[in-house]
C-alpha positions, 0 to 999 in steps of 0.5 A: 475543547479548547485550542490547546487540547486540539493536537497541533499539525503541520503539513509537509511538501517539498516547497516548505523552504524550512525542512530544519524545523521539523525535529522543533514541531515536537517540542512546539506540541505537534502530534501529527506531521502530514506528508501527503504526497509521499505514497504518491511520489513513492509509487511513482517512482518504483512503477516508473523504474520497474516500467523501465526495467520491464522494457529492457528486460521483458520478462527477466523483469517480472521473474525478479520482481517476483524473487524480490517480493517473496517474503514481503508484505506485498507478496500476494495481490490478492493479500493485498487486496484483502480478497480472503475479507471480501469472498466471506462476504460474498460467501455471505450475501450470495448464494452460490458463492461458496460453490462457485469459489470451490470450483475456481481455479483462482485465490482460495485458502490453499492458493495464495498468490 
């Protein structure tokens, strides 16, 4: 593989002085624009304002963020955290599992959240 068949990439961080010149990278071949610290300040930023919220309105906090989420992708923790996925494996591996999963009164196909 030859340097011209290697996608071009550029890594992006706030200290990057030249912010203009992202649109120009495409042109320039770049493939793949890394910001890497996005996700992090992202998160940071909405735990550091719901934090706030849950301290000034205690419980309010919760049951509006609860309201706000219906409907999105982050609705359910356990959507999220694939729990369906892993408890098939388990199911799998682990004898017992499917009874001990019956008799939970946590996730299962009929409750989701």
């Amino acid at each position: 593989m030859t340097s011209q068949e290697i996608a071009r990439h550029q890594n992006c961080h706030r200290s990057h002085e030249r912010r203009e010149d992202l649109p120009e990278l495409g042109a320039l071949g770049y493939r793949f624009i890394f910001i890497t610290l996005f996700a992090s300040h992202a998160a940071t930023y909405a735990v550091w304002n719901a934090m706030e919220e849950l301290v000034r309105d205690q419980e309010q906090a919760q049951w509006r963020l609860e309201k706000a989420k219906v409907g999105h992708p982050t609705e359910s923790h356990h959507v999220m955290a694939r729990v369906a996925h892993f408890q098939e494996l388990e199911k799998k591996y682990i004898p017992g599992t499917a009874e001990r999963i019956k008799s939970s009164a946590g996730f299962d196909d009929r409750r989701l959240h």
